[in-house]
C-alpha positions in Angstrom: 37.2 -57.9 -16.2 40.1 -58.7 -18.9 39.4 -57.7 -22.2 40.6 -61.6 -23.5 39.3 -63.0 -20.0 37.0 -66.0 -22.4 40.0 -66.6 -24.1 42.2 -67.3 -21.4 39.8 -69.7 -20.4 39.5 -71.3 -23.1 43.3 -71.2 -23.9 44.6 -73.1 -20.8 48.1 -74.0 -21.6 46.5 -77.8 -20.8 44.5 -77.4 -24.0 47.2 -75.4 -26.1 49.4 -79.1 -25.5 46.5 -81.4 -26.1 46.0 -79.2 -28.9 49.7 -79.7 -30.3 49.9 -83.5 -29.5 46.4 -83.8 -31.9 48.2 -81.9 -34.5 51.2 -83.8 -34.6 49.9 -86.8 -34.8 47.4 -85.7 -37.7 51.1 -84.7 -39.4 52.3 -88.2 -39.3 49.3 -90.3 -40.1 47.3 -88.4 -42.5 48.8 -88.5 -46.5 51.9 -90.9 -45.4 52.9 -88.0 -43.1 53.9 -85.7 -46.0 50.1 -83.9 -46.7 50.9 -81.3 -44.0 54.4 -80.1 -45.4 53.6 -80.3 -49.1 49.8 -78.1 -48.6 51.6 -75.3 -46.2 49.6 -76.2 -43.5 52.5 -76.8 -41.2 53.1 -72.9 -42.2 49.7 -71.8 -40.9 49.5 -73.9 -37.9 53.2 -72.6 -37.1 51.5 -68.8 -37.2 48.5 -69.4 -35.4 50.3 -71.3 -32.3 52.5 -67.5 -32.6 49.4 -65.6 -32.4 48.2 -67.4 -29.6 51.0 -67.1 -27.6 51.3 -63.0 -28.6 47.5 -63.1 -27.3 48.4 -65.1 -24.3 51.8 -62.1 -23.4 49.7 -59.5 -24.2 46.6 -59.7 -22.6 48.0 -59.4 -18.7 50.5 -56.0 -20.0 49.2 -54.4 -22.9 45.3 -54.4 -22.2 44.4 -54.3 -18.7 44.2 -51.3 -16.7 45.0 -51.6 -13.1 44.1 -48.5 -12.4 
């Protein structure tokens, strides 16, 4: 058993899209599209969408053990 084996299921590339296409759309409608760029929060969803991909790499060749 993986190490991040619950969060690969849970991070289906399916759900990381649906996950996007809720986030941009929250972007454009909430605060006259202009609430996520002036708070930062475009910033912070920006790093967590890199740290998900980093965990998504790194789980089949940094943390398994085939041995």
């Amino acid at each position: 058993m993986k190490i991040f084996e619950p969060i690969e299921k849970l991070l289906t590339p399916a759900y990381l899209i649906a996950l996007n296409v809720v986030i941009i759309l929250l972007a454009e409608f909430t605060g006259g599209g202009e609430l996520f760029a002036k708070s930062g929060l475009a910033y912070i969803i920006a790093i967590i969408f890199v740290c998900l991909i980093a965990v998504r790499v790194l789980a089949d060749y940094a943390f398994s053990d085939y041995i």
